[in-house]
MDAnalysis code that builds the backbone (N, CA, C; Angstrom):
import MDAnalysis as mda
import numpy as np

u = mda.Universe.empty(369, n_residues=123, atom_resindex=np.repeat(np.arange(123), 3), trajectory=True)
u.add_TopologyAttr("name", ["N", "CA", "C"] * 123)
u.add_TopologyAttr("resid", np.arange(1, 124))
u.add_TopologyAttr("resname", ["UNK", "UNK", "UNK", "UNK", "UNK", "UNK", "UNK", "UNK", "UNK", "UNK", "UNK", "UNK", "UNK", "UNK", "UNK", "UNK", "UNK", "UNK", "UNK", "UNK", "UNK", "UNK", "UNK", "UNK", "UNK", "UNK", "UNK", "UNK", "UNK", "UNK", "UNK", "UNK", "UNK", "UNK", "UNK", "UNK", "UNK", "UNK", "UNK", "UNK", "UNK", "UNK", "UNK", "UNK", "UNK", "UNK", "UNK", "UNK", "UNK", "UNK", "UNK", "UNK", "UNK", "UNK", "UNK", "UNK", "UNK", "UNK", "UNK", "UNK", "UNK", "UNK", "UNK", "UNK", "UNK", "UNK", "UNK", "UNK", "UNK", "UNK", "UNK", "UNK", "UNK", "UNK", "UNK", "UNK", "UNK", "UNK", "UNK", "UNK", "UNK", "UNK", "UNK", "UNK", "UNK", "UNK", "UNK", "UNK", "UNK", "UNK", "UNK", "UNK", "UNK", "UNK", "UNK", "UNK", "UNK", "UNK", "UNK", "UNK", "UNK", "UNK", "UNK", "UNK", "UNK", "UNK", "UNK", "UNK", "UNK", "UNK", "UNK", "UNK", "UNK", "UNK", "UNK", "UNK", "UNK", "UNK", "UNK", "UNK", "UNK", "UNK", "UNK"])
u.atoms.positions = np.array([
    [-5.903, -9.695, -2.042],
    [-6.083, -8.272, -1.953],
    [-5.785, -7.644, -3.311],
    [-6.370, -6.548, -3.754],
    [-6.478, -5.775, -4.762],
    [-6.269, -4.169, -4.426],
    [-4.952, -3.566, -5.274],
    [-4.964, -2.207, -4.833],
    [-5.417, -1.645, -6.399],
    [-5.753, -0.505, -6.159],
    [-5.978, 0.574, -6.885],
    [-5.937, 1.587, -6.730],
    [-4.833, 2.195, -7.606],
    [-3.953, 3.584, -7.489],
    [-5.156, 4.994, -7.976],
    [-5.446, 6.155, -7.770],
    [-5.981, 6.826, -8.342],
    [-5.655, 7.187, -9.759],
    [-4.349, 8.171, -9.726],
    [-4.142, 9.116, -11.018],
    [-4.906, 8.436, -12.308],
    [-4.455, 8.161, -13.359],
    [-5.579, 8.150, -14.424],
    [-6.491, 6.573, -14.486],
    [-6.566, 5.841, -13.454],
    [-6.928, 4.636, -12.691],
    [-8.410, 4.773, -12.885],
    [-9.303, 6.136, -12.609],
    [-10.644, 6.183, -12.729],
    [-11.041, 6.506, -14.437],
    [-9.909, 6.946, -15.027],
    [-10.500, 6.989, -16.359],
    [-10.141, 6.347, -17.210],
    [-8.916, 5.106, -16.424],
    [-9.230, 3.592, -17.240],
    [-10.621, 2.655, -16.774],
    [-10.908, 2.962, -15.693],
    [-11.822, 2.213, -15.047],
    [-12.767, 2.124, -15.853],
    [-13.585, 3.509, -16.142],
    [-14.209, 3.647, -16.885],
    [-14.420, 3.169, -18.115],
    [-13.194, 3.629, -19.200],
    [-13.041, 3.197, -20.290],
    [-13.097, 1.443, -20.631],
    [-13.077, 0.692, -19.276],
    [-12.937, -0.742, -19.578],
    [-13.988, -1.437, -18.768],
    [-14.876, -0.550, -18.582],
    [-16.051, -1.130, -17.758],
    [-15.831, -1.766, -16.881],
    [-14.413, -1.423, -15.722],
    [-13.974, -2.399, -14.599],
    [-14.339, -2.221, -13.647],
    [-15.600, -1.250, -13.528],
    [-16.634, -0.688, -12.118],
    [-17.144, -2.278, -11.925],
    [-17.597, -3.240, -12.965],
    [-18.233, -4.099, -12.254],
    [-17.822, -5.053, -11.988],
    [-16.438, -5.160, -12.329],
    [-15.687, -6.187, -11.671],
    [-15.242, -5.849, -10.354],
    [-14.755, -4.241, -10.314],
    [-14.154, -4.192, -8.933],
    [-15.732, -4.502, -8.001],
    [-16.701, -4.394, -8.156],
    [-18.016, -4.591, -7.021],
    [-17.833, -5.666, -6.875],
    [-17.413, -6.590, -8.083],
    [-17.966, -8.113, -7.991],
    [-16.211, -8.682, -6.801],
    [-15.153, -8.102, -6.758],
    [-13.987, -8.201, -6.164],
    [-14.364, -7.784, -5.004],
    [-15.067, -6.870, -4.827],
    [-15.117, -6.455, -3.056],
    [-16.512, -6.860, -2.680],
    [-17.127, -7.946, -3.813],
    [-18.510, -8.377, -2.764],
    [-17.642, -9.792, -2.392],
    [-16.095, -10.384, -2.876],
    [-15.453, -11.691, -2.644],
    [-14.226, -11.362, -2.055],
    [-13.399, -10.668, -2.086],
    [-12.366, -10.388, -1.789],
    [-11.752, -9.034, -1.012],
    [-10.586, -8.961, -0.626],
    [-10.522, -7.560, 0.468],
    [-10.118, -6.813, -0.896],
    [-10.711, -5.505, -0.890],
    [-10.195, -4.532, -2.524],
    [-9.654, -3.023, -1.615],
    [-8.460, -2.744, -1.267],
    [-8.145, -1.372, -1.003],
    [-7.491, -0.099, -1.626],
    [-8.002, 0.587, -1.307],
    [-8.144, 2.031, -2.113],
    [-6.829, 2.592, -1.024],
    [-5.876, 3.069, -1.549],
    [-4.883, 3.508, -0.707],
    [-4.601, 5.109, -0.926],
    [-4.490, 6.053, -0.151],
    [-4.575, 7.608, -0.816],
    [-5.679, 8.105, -1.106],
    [-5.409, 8.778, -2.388],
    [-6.278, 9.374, -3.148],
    [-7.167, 8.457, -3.753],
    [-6.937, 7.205, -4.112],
    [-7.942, 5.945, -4.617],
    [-8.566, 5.924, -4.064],
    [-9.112, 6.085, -2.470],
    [-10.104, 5.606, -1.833],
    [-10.963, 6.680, -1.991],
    [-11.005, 7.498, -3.229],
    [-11.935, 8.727, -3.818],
    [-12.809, 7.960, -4.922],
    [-12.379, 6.618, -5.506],
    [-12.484, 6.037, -6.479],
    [-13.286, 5.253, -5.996],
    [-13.193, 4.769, -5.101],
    [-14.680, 3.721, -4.493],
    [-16.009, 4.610, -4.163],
    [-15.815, 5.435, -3.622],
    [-17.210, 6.153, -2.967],
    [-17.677, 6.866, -4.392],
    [-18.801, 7.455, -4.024],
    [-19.976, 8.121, -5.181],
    [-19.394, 9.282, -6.307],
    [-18.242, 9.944, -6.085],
    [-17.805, 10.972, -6.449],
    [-16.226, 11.578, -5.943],
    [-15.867, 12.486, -6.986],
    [-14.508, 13.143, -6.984],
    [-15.196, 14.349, -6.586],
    [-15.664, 14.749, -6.179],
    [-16.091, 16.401, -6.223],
    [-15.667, 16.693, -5.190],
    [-15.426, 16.201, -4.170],
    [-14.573, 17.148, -2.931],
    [-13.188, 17.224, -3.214],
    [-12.549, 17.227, -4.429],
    [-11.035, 16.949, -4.950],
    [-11.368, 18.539, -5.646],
    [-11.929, 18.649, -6.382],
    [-12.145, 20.121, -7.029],
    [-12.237, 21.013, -6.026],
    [-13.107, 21.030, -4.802],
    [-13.279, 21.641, -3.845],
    [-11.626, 23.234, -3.794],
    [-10.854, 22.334, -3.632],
    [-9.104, 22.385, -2.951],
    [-8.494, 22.815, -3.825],
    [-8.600, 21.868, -5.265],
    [-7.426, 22.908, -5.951],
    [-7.949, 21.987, -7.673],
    [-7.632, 22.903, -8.777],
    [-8.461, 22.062, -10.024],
    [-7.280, 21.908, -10.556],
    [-5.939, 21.501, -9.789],
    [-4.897, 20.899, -9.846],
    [-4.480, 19.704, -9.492],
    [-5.576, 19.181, -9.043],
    [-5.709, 17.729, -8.478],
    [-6.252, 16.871, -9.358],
    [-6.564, 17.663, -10.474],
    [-7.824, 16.965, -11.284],
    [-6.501, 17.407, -12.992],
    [-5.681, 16.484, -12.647],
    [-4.961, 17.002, -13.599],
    [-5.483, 15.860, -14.641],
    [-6.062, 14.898, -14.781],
    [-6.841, 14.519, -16.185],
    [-7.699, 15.062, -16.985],
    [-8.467, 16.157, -16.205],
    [-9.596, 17.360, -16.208],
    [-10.636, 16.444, -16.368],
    [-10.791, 15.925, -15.658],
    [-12.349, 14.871, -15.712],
    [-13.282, 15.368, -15.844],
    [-14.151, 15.355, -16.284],
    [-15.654, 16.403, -16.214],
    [-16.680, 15.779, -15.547],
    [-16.668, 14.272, -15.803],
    [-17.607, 13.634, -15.025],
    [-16.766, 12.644, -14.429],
    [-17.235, 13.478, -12.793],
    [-16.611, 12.977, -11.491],
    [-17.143, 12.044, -10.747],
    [-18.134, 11.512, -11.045],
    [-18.683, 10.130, -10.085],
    [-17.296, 9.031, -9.796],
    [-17.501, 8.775, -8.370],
    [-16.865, 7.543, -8.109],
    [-17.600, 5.985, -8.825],
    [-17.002, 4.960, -8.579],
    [-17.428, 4.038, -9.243],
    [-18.319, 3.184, -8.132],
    [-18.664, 3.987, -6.756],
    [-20.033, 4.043, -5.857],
    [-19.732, 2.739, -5.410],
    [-18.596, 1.884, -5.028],
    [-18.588, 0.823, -4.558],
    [-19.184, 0.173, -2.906],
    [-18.672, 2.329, -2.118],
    [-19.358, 2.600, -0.820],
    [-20.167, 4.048, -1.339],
    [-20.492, 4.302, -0.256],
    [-21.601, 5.689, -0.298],
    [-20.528, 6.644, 0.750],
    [-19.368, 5.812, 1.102],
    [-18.282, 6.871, 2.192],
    [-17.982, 7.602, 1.464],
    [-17.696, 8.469, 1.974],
    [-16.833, 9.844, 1.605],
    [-15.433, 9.737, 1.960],
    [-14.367, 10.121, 1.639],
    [-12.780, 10.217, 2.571],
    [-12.070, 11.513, 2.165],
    [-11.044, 11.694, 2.985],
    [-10.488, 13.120, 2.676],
    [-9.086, 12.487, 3.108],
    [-7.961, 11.734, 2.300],
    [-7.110, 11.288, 3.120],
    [-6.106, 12.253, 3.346],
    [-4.939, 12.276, 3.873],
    [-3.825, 13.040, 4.279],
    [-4.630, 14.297, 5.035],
    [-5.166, 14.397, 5.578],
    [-6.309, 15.305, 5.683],
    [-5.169, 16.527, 6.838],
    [-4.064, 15.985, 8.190],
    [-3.287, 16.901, 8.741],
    [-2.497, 17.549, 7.844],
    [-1.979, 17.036, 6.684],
    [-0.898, 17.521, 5.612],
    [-1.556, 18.536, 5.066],
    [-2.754, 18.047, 4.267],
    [-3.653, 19.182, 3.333],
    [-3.660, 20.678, 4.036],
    [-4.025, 20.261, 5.446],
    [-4.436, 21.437, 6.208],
    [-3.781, 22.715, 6.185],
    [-2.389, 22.436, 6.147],
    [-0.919, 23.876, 5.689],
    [-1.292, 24.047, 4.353],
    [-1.511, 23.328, 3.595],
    [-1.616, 23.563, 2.441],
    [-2.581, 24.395, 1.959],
    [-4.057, 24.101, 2.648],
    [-4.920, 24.955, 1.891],
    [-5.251, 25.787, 2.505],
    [-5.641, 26.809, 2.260],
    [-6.471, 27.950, 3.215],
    [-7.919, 27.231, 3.423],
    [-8.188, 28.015, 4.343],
    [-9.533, 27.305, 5.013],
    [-10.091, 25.940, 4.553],
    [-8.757, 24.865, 4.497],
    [-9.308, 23.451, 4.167],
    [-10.205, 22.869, 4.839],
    [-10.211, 23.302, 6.346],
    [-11.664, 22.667, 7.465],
    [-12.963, 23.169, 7.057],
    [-12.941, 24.402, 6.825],
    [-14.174, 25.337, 6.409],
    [-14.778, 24.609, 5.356],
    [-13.851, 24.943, 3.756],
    [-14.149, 24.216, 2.692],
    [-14.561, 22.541, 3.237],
    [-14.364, 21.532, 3.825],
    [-14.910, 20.203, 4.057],
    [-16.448, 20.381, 4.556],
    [-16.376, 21.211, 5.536],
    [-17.552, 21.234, 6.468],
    [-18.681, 21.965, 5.104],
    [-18.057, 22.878, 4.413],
    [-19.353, 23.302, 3.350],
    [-19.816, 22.394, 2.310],
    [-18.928, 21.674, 1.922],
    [-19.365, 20.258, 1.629],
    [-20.041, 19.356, 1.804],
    [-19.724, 19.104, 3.004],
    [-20.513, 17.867, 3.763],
    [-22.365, 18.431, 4.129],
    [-21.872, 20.185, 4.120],
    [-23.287, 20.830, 4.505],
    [-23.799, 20.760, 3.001],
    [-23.355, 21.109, 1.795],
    [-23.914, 21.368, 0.910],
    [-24.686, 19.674, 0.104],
    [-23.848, 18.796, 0.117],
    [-24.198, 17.514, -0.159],
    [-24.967, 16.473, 0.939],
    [-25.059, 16.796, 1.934],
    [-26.013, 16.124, 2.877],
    [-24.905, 14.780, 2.998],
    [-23.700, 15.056, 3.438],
    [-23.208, 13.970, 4.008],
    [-21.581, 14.348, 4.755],
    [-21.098, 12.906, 5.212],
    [-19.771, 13.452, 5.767],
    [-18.786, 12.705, 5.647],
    [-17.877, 13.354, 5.925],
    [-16.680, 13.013, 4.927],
    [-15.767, 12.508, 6.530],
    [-14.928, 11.427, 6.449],
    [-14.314, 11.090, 6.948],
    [-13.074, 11.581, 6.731],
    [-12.273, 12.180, 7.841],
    [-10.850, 12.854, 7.485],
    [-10.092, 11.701, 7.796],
    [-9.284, 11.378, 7.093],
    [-7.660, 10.275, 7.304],
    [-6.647, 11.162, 7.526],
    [-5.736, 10.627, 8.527],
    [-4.684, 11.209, 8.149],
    [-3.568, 10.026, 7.276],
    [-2.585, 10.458, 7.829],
    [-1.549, 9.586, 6.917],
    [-1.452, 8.368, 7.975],
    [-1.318, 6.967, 7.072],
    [-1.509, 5.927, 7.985],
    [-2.615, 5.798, 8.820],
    [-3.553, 6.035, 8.118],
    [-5.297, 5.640, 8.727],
    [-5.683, 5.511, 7.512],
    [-6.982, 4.462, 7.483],
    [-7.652, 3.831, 6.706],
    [-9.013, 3.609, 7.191],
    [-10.312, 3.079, 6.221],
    [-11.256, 3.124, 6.676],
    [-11.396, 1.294, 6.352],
    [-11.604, 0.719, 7.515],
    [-12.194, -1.062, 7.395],
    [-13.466, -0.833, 6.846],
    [-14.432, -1.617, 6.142],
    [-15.467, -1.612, 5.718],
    [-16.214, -3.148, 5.548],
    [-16.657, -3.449, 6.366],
    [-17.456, -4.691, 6.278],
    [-18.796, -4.740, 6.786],
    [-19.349, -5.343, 5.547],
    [-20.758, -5.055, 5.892],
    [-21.468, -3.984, 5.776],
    [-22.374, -3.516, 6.966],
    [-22.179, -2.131, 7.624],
    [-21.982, -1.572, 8.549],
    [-20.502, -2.235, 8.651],
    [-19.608, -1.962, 10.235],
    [-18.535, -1.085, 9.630],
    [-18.121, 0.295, 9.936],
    [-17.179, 1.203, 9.551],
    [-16.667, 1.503, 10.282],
    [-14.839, 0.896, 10.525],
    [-13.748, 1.574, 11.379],
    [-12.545, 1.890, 10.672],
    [-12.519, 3.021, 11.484],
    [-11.305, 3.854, 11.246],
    [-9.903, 3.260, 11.674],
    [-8.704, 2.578, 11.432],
    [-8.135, 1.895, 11.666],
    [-6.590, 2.860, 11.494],
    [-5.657, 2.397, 12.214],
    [-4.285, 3.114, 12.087],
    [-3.372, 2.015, 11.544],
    [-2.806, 2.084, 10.102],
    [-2.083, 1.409, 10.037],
    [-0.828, 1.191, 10.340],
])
């Protein structure tokens, strides 16, 4: 197994061209994204700006994920909810504005991914 932390994790990734190793790790091995990392596998960071451009404290400009899935995730997603004003609203305009949907986690849920079999799992 292979973890990978978010914070500045996507803009070493980048810098060391380790997008194609991590594909070549999760087309052989289990690779999990724990937190906010599991923003780092799918297509994009842009539902992180959504919430607060305090989340984005590297100031990334270009937010693509390193597209390992095409999922979306929103983890801690009951916590966020006090936190933000209209955090449900803001997801759902998202998911409307990008033509897709975002899986909410809460804390201690995870998404299994094999194949193209997708479960939501409680750890």
């Amino acid at each position: 197994m292979f973890y990978v932390q978010m914070g500045c994790r996507v803009k070493i990734i980048r810098e060391h061209n380790a997008a194609d190793i991590l594909k070549t790790l999760a087309s052989t091995k289990v690779l999990i994204g724990w937190s906010a990392s599991a923003f780092v596998f799918g297509p994009t960071l842009e539902l992180v700006n959504m919430y607060s451009a305090d989340m984005n404290f590297l100031g990334l400009k270009d937010l693509r994920g390193i597209n390992l899935t095409d999922i979306e995730v929103l983890p801690h997603y009951e916590r966020f909810l006090k936190r933000f004003d209209r955090f449900e609203e803001k997801c759902q305009i998202y998911e409307k504005e990008h033509s897709v949907k975002v899986i909410r986690l809460n804390d201690g849920e995870g998404v299994f991914i094999d194949c193209s079999t997708i479960e939501i799992c409680r750890i």
